[in-house]
C-alpha positions in Angstrom: 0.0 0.0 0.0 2.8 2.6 1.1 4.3 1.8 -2.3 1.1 2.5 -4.1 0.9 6.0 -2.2 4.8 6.6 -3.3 4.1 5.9 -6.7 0.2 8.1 -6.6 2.5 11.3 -4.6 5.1 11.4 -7.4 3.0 10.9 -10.7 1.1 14.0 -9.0 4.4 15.3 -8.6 5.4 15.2 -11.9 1.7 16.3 -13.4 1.8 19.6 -10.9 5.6 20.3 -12.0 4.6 19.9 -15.7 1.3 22.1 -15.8 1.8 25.2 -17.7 0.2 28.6 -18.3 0.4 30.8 -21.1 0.6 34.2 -22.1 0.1 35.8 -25.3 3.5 37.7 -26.2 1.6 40.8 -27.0 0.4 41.2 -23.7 3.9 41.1 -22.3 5.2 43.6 -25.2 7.2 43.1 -28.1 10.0 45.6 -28.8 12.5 46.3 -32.0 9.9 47.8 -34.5 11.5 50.2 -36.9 8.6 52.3 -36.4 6.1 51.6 -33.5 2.3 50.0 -34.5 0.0 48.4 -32.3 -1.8 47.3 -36.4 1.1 44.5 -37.0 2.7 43.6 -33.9 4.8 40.9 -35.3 6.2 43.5 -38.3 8.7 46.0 -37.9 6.3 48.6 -39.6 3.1 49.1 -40.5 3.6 47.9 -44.3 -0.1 49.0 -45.7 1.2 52.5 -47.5 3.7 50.8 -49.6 1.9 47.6 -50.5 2.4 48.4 -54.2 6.4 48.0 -53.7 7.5 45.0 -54.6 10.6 45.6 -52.5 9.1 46.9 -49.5 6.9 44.0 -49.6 9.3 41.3 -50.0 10.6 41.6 -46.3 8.1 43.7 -44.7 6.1 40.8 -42.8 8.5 39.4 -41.3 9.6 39.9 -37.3 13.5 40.8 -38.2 14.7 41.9 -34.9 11.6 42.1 -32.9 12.0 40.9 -29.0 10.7 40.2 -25.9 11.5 41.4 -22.3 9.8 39.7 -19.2 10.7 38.7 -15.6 9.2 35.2 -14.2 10.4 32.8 -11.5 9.5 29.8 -13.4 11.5 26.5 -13.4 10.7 26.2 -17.1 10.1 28.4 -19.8 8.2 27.2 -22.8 6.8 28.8 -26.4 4.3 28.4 -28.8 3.9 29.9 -31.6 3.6 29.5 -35.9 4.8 30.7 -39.0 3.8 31.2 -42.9 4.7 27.9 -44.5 7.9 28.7 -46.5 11.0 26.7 -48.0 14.2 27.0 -46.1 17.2 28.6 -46.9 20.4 26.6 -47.8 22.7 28.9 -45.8 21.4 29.4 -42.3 20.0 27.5 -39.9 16.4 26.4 -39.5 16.3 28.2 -35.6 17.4 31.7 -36.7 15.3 31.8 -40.2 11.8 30.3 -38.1 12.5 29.7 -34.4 13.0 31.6 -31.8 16.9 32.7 -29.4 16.3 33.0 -25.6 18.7 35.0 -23.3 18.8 35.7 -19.7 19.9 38.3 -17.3 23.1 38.2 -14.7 25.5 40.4 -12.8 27.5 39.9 -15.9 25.3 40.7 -18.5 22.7 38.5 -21.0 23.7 34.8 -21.4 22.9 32.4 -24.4 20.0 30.2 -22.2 18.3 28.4 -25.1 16.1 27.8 -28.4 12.9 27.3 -30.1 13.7 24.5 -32.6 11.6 24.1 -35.7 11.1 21.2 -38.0 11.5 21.2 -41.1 10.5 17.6 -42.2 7.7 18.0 -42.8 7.0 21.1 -42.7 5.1 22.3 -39.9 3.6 25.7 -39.6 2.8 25.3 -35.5 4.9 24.4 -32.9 5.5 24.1 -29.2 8.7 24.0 -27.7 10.4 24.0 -24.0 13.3 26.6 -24.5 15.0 25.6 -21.0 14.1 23.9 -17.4 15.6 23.0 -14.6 16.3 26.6 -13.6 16.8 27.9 -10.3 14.9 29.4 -7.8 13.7 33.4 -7.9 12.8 35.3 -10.8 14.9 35.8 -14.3 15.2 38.2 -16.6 14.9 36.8 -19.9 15.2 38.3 -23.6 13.5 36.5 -26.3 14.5 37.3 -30.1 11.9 36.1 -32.9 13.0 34.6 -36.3 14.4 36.6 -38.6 13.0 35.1 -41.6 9.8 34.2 -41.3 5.9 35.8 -40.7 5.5 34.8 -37.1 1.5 34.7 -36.8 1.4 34.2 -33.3 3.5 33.8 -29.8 2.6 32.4 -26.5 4.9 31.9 -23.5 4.4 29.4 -21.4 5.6 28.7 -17.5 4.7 27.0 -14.5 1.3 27.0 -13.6 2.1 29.2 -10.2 4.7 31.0 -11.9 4.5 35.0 -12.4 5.3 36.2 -15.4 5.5 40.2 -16.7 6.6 42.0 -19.7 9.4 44.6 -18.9 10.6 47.9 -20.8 13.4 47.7 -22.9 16.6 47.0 -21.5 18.3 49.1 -24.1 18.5 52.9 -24.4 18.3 55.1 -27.1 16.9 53.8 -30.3 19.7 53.4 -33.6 18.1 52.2 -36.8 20.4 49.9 -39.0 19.2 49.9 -42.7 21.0 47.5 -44.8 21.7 44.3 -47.0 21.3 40.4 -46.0 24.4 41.3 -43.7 22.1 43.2 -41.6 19.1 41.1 -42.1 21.1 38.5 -40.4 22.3 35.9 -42.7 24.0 33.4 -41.4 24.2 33.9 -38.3 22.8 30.5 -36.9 20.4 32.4 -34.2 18.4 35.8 -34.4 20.4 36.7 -31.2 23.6 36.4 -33.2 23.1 39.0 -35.9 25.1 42.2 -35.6 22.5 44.2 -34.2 21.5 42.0 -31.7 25.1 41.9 -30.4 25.8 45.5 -30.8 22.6 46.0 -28.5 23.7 43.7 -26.1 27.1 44.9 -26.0 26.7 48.5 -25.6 23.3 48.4 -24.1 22.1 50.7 -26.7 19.1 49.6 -29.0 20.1 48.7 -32.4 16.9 48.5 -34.2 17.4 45.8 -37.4 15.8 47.4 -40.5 17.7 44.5 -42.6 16.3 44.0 -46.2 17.9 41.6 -47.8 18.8 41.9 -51.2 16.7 45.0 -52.1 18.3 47.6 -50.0 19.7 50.0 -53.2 18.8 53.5 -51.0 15.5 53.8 -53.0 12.9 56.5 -52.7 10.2 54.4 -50.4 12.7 52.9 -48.4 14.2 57.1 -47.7 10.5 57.5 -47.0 10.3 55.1 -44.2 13.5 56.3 -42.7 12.2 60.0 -42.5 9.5 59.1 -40.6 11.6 56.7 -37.9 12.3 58.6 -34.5 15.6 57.6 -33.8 18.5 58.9 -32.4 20.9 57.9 -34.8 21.3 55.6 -38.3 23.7 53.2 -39.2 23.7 52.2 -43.1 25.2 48.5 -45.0 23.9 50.7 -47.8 26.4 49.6 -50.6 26.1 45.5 -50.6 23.1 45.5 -53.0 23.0 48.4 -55.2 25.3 48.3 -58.4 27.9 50.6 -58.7 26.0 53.0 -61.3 22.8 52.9 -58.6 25.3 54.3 -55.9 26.8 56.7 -58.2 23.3 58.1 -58.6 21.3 57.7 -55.2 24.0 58.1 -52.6 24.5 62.0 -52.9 20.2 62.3 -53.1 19.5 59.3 -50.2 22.2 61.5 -47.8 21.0 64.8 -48.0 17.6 63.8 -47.8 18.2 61.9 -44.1 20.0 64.6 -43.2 17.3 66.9 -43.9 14.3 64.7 -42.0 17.1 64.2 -38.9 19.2 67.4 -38.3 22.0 66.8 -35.9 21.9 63.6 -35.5 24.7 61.0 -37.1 24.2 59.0 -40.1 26.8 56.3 -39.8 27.5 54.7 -43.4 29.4 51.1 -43.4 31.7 49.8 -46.2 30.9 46.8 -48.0 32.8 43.4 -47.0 34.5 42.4 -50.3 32.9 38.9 -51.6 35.1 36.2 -50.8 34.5 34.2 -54.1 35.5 37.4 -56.4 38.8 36.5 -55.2 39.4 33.6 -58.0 37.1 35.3 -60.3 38.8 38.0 -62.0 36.4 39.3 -63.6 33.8 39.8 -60.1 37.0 40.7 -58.9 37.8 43.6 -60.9 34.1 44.7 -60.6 33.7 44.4 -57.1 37.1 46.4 -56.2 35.2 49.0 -58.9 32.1 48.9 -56.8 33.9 49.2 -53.5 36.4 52.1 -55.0 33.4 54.0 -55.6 31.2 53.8 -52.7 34.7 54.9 -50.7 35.4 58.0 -53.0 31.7 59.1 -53.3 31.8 58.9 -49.3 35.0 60.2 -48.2 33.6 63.6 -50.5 30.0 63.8 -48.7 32.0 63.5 -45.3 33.4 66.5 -46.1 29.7 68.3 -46.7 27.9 67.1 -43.4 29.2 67.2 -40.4 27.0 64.6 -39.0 27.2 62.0 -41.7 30.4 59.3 -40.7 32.0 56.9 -43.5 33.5 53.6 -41.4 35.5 51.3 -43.8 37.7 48.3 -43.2 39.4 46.1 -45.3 38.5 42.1 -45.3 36.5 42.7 -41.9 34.9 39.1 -42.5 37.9 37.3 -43.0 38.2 34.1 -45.0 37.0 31.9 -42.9 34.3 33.8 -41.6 31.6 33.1 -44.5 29.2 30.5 -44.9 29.4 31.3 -48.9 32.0 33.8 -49.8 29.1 36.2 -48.9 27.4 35.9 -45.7 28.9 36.3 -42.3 29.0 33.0 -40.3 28.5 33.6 -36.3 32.5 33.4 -36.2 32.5 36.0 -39.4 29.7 38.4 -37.3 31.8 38.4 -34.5 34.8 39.9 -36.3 32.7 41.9 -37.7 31.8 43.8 -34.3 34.8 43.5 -32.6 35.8 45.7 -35.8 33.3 48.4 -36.1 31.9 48.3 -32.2 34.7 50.6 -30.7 34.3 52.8 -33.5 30.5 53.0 -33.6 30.5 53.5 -29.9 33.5 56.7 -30.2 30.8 58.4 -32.6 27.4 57.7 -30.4 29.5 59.2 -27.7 29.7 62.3 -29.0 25.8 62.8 -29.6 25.5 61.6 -25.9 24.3 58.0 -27.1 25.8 55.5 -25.0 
């Protein structure tokens, strides 16, 4: 009989451990919108003016660099939530295109703590994931990036039944947007947490606010549109990755004196591009790409001179050749090079506006 009751007390035990409640992410807050809407919560934006731009349009569902910030003494944190059906890419990773990075809080700073996997055979739009357990006692702090890649249609976290959970304010002051290429979209990095403005943010405590479009950020008119209207205290461009060399020759000059115009006084931080890996064989890319990268430099180093605001940052090889997944795209090893480069010198310039 006692053996009955030991075995009764601990499937109880276990049932009362793993009960679960949820709450909707969007009543705990979700932060990182380029520009803030209540409309889309899972956009950076509130897309519905530029519907009718094919480039706009082709990245502007998706929850690039949107997080959450909430406190909960739970001994498990768990997440549902689903994405539009769409074919994966072949050079990241599954978790950073569609699932979801989770970080939490010490004396030290924010830790890696877990993921939401996905799965990708078959495909499978919903999904329900424990992102850690076992953790101790008292409440965390926890910071939880979305996928970069992907619509997310809905988000629910989930902890102990008796747990308390609540969303918190941003842990990050001041608000830099960062318009650019895939670079800044975030491939590869292998989790959203791992894309350069995720670090940035969480090594300078300052917001970096990813406004990533991959592959169709060529400085044109809508996109200057949507960066007038931003309320930010500074801007940091990847603006030369994706336009051709005759598109910066003609929209550099126009796309800088208009952002000066809509944000007087404030810095505009512009970013060389990494030279592609792969031209390196190819002499032809080669002697293209060096063009394209000669004249990005000299169009630069002569606006510099015209604003005082407007800053030109360019180093050679910053990715290094090991550092790509394919001659192109950062690799987490690649990203971190690539701050430890430009970090000191992005943080010199903020300090001067009082950004830090």
């Amino acid at each position: 009989m006692r053996k009955i009751v030991t075995i009764l007390v601990a499937l109880m035990t276990i049932a009362t451990a793993s009960a679960e409640r949820w709450v909707e992410a969007t009543e705990l807050g979700i932060h990182g919108q380029t520009i803030k809407n209540s409309k889309y919560p899972y956009c950076r934006f509130d897309y519905t003016d530029y519907t009718s731009y094919k480039d706009v349009m082709a990245h502007a569902k998706k929850s690039t660099g949107l997080y959450l910030v909430f406190r909960t003494n739970s001994s498990k944190i768990s997440a549902s939530w689903s994405n539009k059906p769409s074919r994966m890419g072949d050079n990241m990773t599954g978790i950073v295109q569609k699932g979801l990075d989770l970080y939490i809080k010490d004396a030290k700073g924010w830790h890696f703590a877990g993921v939401g996997r996905v799965s990708t055979l078959p495909e499978k739009s919903s999904r329900e994931r424990v992102l850690i357990k076992n953790l101790p006692e008292g409440e965390k702090e926890c910071l939880l990036y979305l996928p970069i890649w992907a619509e997310v249609y809905h988000l629910r976290i989930g902890v102990d039944e008796g747990a308390t959970i609540e969303g918190l304010p941003t842990p990050f002051r001041h608000k830099v947007v960062v318009h650019g290429s895939s670079i800044t979209h975030g491939a590869s990095a292998s989790r959203s947490g791992l894309t350069y403005p995720a670090l940035l943010s969480r090594n300078l405590g300052i917001d970096f606010v990813n406004f990533g479009w991959s592959g169709m950020c060529r400085m044109q008119p809508e996109f200057i549109d949507i960066l007038k209207k931003c309320e930010a205290d500074a801007f940091l461009f990847d603006a030369f990755s994706n336009p051709t060399e005759q598109q910066i020759k003609e929209r550099v000059e126009h796309f800088v004196e208009e952002l000066v115009k809509a944000h007087p006084g404030k810095p505009l931080i512009f970013l060389q591009s990494p030279i592609d890996l792969e031209s390196y064989f190819d002499t032809d890319r080669y002697a293209r790409r060096v063009s394209h990268i000669n004249t990005a430099s000299k169009m630069m180093k002569s606006i510099v001179k015209q604003y005082k605001d407007v800053y030109f940052l360019e180093v050679a090889d910053v990715l290094g050749e090991n550092g790509t997944t394919d001659n192109s795209h950062p690799t987490d090893l690649g990203f971190h090079r690539f701050v430890t480069t430009y970090q000191p010198m992005i943080a010199k310039i903020l300090r001067k506006y009082g950004i830090k």
